[in-house]
VOGU-3710 file (C-alpha; in Angstrom, 3 decimals, decimal comma):
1> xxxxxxxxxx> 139,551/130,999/179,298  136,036/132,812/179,337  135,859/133,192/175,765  136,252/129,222/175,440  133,578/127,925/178,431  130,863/127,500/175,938  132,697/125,521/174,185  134,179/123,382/177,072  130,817/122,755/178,526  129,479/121,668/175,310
11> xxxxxxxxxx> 131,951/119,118/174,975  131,659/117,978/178,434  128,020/117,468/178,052  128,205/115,725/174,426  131,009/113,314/175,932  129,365/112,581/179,261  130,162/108,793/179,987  131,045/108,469/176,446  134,881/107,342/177,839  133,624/104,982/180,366
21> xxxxxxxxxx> 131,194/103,113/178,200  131,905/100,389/176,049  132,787/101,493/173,071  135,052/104,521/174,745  136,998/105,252/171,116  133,748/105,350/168,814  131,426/107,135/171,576  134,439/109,859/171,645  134,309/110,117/167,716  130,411/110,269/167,888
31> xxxxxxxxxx> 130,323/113,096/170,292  132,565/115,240/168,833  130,580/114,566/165,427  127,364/115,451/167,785  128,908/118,652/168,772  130,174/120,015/165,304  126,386/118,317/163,316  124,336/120,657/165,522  126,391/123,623/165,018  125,897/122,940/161,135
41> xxxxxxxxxx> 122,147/122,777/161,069  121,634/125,883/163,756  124,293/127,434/161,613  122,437/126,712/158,315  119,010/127,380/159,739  120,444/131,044/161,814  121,433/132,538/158,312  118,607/134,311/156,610  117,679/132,994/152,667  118,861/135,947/151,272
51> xxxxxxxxxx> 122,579/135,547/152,510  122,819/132,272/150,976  124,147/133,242/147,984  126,804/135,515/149,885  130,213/134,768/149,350  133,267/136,699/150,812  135,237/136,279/147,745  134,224/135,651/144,086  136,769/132,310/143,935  134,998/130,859/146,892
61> xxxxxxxxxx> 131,639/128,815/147,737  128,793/130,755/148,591  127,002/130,129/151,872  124,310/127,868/150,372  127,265/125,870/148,664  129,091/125,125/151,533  125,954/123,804/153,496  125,169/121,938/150,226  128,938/120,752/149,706  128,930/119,739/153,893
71> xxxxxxxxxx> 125,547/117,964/152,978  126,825/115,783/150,193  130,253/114,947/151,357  128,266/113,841/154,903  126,888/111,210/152,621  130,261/110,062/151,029  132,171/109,783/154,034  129,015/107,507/155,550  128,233/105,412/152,942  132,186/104,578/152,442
81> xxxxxxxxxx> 131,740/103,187/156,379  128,111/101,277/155,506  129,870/99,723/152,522  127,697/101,875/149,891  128,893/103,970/147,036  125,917/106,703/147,527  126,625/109,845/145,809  124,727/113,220/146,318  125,019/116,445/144,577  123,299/119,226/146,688
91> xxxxxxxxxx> 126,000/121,402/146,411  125,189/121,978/142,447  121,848/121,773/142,412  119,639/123,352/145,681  119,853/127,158/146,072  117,101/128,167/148,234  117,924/127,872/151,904  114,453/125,543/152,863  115,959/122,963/150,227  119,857/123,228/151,810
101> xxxxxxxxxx> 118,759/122,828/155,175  116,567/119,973/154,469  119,149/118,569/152,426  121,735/119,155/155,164  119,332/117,002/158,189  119,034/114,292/155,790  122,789/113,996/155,120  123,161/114,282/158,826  120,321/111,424/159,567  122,089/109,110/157,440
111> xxxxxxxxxx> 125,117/109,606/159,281  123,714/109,273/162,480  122,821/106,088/161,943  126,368/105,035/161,052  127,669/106,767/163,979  125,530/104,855/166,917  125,952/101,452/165,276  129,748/101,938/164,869  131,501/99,773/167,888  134,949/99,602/168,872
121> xxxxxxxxxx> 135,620/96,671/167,659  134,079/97,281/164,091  136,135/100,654/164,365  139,241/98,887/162,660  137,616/97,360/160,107  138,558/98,258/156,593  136,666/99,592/153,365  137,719/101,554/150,598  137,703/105,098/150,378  139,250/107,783/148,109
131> xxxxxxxxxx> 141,365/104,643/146,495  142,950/103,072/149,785  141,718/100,698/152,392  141,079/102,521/155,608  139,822/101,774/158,860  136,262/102,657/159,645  136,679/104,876/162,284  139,031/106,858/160,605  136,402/107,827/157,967  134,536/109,111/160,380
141> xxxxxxxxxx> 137,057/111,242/161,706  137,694/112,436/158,862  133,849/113,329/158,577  134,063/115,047/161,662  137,902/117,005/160,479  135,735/118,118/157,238  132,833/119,075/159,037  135,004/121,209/161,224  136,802/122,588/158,399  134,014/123,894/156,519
151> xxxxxxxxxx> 131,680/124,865/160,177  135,138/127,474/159,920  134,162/128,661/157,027  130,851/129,282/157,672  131,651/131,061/161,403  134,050/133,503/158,885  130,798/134,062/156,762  128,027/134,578/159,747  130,829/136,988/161,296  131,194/138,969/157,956
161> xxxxxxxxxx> 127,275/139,055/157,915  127,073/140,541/161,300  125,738/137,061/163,285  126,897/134,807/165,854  128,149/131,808/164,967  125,981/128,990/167,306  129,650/127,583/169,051  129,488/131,471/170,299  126,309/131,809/171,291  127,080/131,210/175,213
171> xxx> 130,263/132,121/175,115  130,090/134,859/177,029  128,012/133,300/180,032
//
């Protein structure tokens, strides 16, 4: 249970009064998308430029294209739920770290704006995305399931280079 406080406190902090608000089943979706956004960026920003380019494997992304790859699908799952059809393509062509991470906060900008104007009762409304009609909401959780995916990913890659991953930072407190 030690190993896992960090990681309970941070979600107790990013879902304070979430629950009890209005809008209990977007402001849960929005703080868990809170909690895995800032582990991206200090993630992106903690690894130094020249392990960008690292990648555990040869038939994998490197580190640079998975913050890059996080960065553009952050503005595909969003602009499904604003009604856009915005494309990005950071993953193919930023290498240097400066232009990832700056390509990453934008990404994660856009989104936040999507996140604090989605209410519960917009939440069900539909839109198309990857081919079907899907509730808004949904999307988003999906945003937040992919972000989580890939923040995995990266963890494995800070571990292999000898860091700590930001969810681990205060673990051990």
């Amino acid at each position: 249970m030690k190993r896992y406080k960090g990681i309970i406190a941070a979600m107790t902090i990013a879902s304070a009064g979430a629950f009890a608000q209005d809008n209990p089943l977007s402001n849960g979706t929005k703080s868990l998308y809170g909690m895995v956004k800032g582990n991206l960026v200090k993630a992106a920003e903690k690894m130094p430029e020249e392990n960008y380019s690292f990648k555990p494997t040869p038939d994998v992304r490197s580190f640079g294209q998975l913050v890059g790859h996080v960065a553009d699908a952050q503005i595909v799952f969003c602009s499904a739920v604003k009604g856009e059809q915005k494309q990005s393509n950071v993953e193919k062509t930023k290498t240097a770290k400066a232009d990832l991470v700056a390509a990453l906060k934008d990404a994660i900008s856009y989104c936040d704006a999507v996140y604090n104007s989605m209410t519960d009762s917009a939440a069900a409304d539909k839109v198309k995305f990857f081919g079907s009609d899907r509730p808004k909401l949904t999307i988003l959780e999906f945003n937040v399931a992919h972000d989580n995916e890939h923040y995995g990913n990266i963890v494995t890659y800070m571990r292999l280079k000898g860091l700590v991953p930001p969810s681990s930072e205060n673990a051990g407190r």
